[in-house]
C-alpha positions as CSV (number, residue, x, y, z in Angstrom):
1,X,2.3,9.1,4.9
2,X,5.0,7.5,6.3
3,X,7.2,9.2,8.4
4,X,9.9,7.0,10.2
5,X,13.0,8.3,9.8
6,X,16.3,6.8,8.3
7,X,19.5,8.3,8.4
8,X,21.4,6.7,5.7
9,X,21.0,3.4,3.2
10,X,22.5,1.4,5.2
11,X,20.2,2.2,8.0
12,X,17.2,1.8,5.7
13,X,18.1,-1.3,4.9
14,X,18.7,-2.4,8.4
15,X,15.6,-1.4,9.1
16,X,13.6,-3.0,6.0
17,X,15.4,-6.1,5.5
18,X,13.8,-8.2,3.5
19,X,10.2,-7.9,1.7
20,X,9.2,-11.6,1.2
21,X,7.4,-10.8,-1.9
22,X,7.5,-11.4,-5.6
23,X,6.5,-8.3,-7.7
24,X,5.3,-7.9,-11.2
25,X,8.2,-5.8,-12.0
26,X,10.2,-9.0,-11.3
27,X,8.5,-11.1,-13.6
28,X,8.1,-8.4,-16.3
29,X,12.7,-7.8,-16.1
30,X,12.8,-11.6,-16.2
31,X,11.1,-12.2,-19.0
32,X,13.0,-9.5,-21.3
33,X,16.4,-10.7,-20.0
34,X,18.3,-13.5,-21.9
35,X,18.6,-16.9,-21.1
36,X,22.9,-16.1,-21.0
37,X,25.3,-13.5,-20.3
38,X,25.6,-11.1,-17.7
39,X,23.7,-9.2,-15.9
40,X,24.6,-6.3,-12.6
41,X,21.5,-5.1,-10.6
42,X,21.7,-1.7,-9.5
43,X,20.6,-1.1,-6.0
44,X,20.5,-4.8,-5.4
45,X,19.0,-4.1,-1.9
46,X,18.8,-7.6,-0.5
47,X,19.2,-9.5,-3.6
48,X,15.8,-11.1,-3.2
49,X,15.3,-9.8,-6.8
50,X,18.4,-11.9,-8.2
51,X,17.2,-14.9,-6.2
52,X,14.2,-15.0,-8.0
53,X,16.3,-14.4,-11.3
54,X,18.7,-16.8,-10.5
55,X,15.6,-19.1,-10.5
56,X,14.3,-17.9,-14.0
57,X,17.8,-18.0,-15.9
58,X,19.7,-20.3,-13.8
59,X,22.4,-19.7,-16.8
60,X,22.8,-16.1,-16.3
61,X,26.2,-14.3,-14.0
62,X,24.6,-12.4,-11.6
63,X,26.0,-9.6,-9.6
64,X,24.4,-6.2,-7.6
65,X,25.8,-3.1,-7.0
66,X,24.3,-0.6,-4.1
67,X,25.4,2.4,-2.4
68,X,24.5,0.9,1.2
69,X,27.2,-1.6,2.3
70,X,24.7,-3.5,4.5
71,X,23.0,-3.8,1.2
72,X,25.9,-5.5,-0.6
73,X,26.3,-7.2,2.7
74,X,23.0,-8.9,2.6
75,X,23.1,-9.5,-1.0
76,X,26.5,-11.6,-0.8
77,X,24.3,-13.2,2.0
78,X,22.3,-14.7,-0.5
79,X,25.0,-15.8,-2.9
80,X,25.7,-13.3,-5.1
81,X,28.5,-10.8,-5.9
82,X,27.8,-7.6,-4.4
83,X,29.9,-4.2,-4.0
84,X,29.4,-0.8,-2.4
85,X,29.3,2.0,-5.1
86,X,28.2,5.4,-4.9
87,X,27.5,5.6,-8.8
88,X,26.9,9.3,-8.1
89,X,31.0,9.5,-7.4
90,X,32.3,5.6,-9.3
91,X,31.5,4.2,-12.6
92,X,30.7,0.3,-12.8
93,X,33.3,-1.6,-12.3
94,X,32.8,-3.8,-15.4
95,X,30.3,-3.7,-18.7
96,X,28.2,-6.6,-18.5
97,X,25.1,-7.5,-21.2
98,X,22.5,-5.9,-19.0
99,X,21.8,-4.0,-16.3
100,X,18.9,-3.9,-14.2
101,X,17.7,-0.9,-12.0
102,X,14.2,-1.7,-10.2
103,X,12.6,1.4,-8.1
104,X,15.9,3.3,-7.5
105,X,16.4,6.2,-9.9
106,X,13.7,8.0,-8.1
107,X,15.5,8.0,-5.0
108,X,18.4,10.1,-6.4
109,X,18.2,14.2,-7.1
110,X,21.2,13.3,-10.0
111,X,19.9,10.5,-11.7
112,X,20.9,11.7,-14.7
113,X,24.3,10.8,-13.7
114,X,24.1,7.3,-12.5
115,X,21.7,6.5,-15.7
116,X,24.3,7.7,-17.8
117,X,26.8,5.6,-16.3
118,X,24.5,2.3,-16.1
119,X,24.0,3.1,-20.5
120,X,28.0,3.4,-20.5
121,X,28.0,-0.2,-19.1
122,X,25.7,-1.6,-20.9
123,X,26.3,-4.2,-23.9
124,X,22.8,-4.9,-24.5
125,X,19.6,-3.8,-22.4
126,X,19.1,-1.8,-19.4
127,X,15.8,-2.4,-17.6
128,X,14.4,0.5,-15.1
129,X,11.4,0.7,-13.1
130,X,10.0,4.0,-11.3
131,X,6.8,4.8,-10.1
132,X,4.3,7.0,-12.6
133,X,3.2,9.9,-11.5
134,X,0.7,10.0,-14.9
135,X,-1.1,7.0,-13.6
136,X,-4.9,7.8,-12.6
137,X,-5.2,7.4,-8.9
138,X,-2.1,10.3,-9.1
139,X,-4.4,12.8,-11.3
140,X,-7.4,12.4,-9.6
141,X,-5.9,13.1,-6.1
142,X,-4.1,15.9,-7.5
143,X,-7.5,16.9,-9.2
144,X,-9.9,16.6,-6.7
145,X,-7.9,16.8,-3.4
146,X,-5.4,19.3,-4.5
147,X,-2.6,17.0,-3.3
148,X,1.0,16.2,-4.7
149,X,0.3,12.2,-5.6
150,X,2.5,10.9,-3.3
151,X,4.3,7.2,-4.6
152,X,5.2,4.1,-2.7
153,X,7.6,5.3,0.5
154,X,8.3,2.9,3.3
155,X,9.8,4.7,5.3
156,X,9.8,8.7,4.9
157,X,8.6,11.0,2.0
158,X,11.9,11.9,1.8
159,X,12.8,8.3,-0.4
160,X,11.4,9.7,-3.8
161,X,12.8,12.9,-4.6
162,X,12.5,12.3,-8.7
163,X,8.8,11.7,-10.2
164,X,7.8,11.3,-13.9
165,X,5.3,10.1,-16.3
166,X,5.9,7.9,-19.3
167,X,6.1,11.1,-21.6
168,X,8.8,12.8,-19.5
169,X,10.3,9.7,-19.1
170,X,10.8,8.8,-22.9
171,X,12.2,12.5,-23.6
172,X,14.4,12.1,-20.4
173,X,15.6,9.0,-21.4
174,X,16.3,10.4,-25.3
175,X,18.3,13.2,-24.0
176,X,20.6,10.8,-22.2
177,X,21.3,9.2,-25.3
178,X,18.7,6.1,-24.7
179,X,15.5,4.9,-26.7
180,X,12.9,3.4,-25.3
181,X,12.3,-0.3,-26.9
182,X,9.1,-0.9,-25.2
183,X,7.4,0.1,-21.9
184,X,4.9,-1.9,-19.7
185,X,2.6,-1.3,-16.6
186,X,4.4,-3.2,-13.3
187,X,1.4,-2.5,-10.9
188,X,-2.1,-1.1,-11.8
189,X,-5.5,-1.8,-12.6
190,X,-5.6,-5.2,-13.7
191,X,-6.1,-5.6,-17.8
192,X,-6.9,-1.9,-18.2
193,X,-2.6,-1.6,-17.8
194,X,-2.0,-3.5,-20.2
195,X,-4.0,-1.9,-22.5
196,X,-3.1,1.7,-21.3
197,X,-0.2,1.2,-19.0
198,X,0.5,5.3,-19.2
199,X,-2.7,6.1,-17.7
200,X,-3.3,2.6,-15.5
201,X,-0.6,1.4,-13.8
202,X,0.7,3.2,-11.1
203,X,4.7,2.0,-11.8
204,X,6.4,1.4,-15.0
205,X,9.0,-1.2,-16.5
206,X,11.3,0.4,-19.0
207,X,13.3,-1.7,-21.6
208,X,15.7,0.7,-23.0
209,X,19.3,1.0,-24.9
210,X,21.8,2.8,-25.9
211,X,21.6,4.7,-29.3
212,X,25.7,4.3,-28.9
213,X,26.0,1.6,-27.9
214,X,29.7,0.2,-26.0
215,X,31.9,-2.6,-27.3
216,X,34.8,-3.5,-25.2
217,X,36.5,0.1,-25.0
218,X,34.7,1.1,-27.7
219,X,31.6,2.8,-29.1
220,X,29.6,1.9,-31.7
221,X,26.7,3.6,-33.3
């Protein structure tokens, strides 16, 4: 268990910086987004995420949003739009097509709030990954070891405060006014997530949207 303290976001990602890596989840949002429109990641971290989509729809506006200047900071770095919001307090400044939200909501105790406010700006598609606590290696330590299954931290336990499985994740995500299109393993046990991504990968991509969904100052159902 990691345990090296942070005392904010923008110290985390001081501290982090870049990762250097391309992830399945990554791939998996790229291939469900459009080839054109717009599209604001939420908790843009570096931005090495919409480097690599910037890559794979070269066509696409691109923009991230994070709660940690030095996050929006070294996003801008890279090229890209990038402002400080505490979605907790702020709305987005803008509705775009879609919105993509890759291992965040887990770090907040109100998500609820902030994925309520990512659906509100939403034209199209909003694309979250988390971690899944339903995943095997998680029921088996919890099963034989007796031991909370603890998900990816870099720093401190204290980064994942918000844990679900695909099942309490699809109610969740209905009671916040979203249905889930389709769902897919990001990181597991080879093949086996693909054919059971629930039980076999250890983090999940969500495709979801809005069951109202906004046009312009509008809603429509």
């Amino acid at each position: 268990m990691p345990l090296s303290e942070f005392s904010d976001y923008d110290d985390y990602w001081s501290e982090r910086g870049a990762t250097n890596h391309i992830y399945r989840r990554w791939v998996l949002a790229a291939d469900l987004l459009p080839e054109q429109g717009s599209v604001v990641d939420v908790g843009c971290g570096s931005g090495e995420f919409l480097t690599y989509l910037r890559k794979r729809h070269p066509q696409l506006t691109l923009s991230g949003v994070d709660i940690s200047e030095t996050s929006a900071e070294m996003t801008r770095a890279a090229g890209f739009d990038a402002t400080a919001i505490d979605l907790l307090k702020e709305r987005l400044p803008e509705t775009v097509d879609c919105i993509t939200c890759l291992e965040v909501i887990e770090h907040i105790p109100d998500a609820e709030i902030v994925v309520e406010k990512m659906r509100d700006a939403c034209r199209d598609r909003l694309l979250i990954s988390i971690p899944n606590v339903g995943y095997i290696g998680c029921r088996l330590r919890l099963l034989c070891f007796g031991r909370f299954p603890l998900t990816n931290c870099v720093f401190h336990i204290k980064e994942h405060v918000r844990f679900w499985t695909v099942r309490d994740f699809r109610e969740w995500a209905d009671r916040l006014g979203l249905r889930v299109v389709s769902y897919r393993g990001a990181r597991g046990l080879g093949p086996m997530q693909r054919f059971w991504p629930s039980l076999f990968s250890s983090t999940m991509l969500y495709e979801l949207q809005a069951k109202e969904r906004p046009t312009g100052d509008h809603i429509v159902k």
